[in-house]
C-alpha positions as CSV (number, residue, x, y, z in Angstrom):
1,X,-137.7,163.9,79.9
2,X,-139.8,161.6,77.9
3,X,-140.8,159.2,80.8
4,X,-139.7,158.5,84.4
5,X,-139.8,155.4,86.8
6,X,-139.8,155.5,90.5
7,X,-137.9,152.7,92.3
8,X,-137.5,152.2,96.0
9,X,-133.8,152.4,96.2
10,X,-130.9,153.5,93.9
11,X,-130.2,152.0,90.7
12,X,-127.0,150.5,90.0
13,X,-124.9,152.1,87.1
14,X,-125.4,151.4,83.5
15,X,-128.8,150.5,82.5
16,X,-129.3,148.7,79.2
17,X,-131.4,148.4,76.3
18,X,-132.1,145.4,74.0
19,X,-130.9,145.4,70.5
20,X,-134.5,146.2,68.9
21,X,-134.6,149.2,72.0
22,X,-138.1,148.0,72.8
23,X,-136.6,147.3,76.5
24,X,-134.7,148.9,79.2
25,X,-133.3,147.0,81.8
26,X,-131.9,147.9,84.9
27,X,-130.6,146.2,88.7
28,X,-131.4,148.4,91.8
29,X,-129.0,148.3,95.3
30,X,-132.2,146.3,97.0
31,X,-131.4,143.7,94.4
32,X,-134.7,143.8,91.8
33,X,-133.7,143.6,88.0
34,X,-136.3,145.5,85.8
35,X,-137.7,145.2,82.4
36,X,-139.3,148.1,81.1
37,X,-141.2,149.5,77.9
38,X,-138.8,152.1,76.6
39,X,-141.8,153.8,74.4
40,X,-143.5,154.9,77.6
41,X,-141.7,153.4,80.2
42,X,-144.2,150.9,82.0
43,X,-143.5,147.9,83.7
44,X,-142.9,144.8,81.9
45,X,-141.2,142.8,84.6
46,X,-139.6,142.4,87.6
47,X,-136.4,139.8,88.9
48,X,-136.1,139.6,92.3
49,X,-132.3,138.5,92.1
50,X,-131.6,138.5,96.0
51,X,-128.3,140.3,95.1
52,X,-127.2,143.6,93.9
53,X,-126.5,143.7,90.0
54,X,-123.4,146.0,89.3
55,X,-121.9,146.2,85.9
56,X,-120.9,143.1,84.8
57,X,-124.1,142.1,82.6
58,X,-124.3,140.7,79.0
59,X,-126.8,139.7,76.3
60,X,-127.0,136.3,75.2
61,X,-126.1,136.5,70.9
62,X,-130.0,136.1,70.1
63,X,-130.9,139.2,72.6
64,X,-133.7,136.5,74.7
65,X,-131.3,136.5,78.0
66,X,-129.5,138.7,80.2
67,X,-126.6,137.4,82.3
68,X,-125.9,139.4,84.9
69,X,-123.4,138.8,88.4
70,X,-126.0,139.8,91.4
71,X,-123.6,140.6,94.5
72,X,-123.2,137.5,96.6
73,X,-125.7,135.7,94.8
74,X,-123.3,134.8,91.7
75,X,-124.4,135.0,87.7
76,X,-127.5,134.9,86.9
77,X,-129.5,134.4,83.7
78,X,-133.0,136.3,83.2
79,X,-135.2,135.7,80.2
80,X,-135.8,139.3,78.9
81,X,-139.3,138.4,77.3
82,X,-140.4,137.0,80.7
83,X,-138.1,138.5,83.1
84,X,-137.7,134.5,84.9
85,X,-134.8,133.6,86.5
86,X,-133.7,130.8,84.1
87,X,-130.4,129.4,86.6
88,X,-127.5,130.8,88.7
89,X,-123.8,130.3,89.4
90,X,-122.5,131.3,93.0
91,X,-119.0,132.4,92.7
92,X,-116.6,133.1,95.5
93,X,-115.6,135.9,93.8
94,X,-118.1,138.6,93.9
95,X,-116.2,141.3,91.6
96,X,-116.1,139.9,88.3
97,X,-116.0,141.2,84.9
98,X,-119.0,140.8,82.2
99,X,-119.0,137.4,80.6
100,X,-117.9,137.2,77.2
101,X,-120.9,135.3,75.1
102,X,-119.6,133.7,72.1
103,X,-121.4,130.6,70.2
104,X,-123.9,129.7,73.1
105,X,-121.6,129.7,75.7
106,X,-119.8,132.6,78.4
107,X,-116.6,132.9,79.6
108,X,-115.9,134.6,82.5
109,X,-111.9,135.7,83.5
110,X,-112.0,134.6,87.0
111,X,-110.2,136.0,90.2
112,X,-107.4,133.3,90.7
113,X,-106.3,133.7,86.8
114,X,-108.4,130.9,85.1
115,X,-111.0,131.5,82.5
116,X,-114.2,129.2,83.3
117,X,-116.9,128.5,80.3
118,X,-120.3,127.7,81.1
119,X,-123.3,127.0,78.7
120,X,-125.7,130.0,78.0
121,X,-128.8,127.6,78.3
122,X,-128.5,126.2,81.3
123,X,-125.3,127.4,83.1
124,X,-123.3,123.7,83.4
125,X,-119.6,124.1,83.4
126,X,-117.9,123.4,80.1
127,X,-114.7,123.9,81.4
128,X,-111.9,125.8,83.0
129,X,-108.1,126.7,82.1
130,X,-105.4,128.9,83.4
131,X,-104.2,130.4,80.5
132,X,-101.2,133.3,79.8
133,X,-101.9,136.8,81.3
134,X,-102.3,138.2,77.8
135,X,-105.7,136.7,77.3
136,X,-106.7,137.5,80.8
137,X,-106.9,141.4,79.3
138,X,-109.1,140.2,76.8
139,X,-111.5,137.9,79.2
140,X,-112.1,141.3,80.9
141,X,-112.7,144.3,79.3
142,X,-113.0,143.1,75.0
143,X,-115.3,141.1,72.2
144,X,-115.2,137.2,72.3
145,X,-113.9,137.6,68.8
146,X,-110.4,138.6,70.3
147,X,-110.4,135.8,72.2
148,X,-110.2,133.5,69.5
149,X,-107.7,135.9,67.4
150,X,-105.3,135.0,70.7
151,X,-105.3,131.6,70.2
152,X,-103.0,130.2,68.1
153,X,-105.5,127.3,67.9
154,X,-108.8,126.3,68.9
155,X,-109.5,122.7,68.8
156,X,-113.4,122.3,68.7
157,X,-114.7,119.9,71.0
158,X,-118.2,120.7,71.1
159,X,-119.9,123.2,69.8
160,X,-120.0,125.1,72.4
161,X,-116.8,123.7,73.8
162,X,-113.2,125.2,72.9
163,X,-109.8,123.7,74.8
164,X,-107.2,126.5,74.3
165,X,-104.0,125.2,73.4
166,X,-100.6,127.3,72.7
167,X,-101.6,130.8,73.5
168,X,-100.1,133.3,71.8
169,X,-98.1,135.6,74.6
């Protein structure tokens, strides 16, 4: 064991590290995100998130936030330098599968079918579609770069806006 870190309840499966793997991060069940040095293993930060984090977390494209679905509480974004709550989403739906990040924005394959896409800086819906079940695999459980290989076409609307038109089945 090259260093250890006590915690006052259990830690939720999957801890993380950032791309440089300067930082671990990981949720606990008593709903605390931490940021820690992963040379020695010392406290950076700590998120109180008011929710459990389970498994459904994701790193923004430049590595500076961590989106993560805290219980109850909805997604949440955490700056990884800071370790600040940056905004949240409450969602109905409290099992959800990681967000897809993809040209500043996540999409996240919701419950009742649709795919929602919010902005990665601040958290503002973009929109929301009900597309075919095929892409619904995708939403879930692959890269963002599938999700635009499903499409037939994309029209831009912003950048970080797409409309999904004539999905391929």
């Amino acid at each position: 064991i090259y260093w250890s870190y006590m915690v006052s309840s259990g830690v939720t499966p999957s801890p993380r590290v950032t791309s440089d793997g300067k930082l671990v991060l990981f949720g606990t069940q008593d709903g605390y995100l931490y940021g820690l040095d992963a040379s020695n293993g010392y406290e950076r930060w700590i998120c109180n998130t008011m929710g459990i984090i389970n498994l459904s977390t994701a790193f923004s494209e430049d590595w500076r936030m961590l989106y993560a679905f805290a219980g109850e509480y909805g997604l949440i974004a955490v700056d990884i330098d800071t370790g600040k709550r940056k905004w949240s989403v409450h969602f109905r739906d409290q099992k959800l599968p990681p967000p897809l990040v993809y040209s500043g924005s996540l999409y996240i394959g919701l419950g009742n079918g649709e795919v929602l896409a919010l902005s990665g800086e601040d958290g503002q819906e973009l929109w929301r579609s009900k597309p075919s079940e095929s892409i619904m695999t995708y939403i879930a459980g692959d890269s963002p770069c599938c999700l635009r290989r499903l499409c037939s076409s994309c029209s831009v609307l912003t950048e970080r806006q797409y409309r999904f038109s004539h999905m391929v089945a």
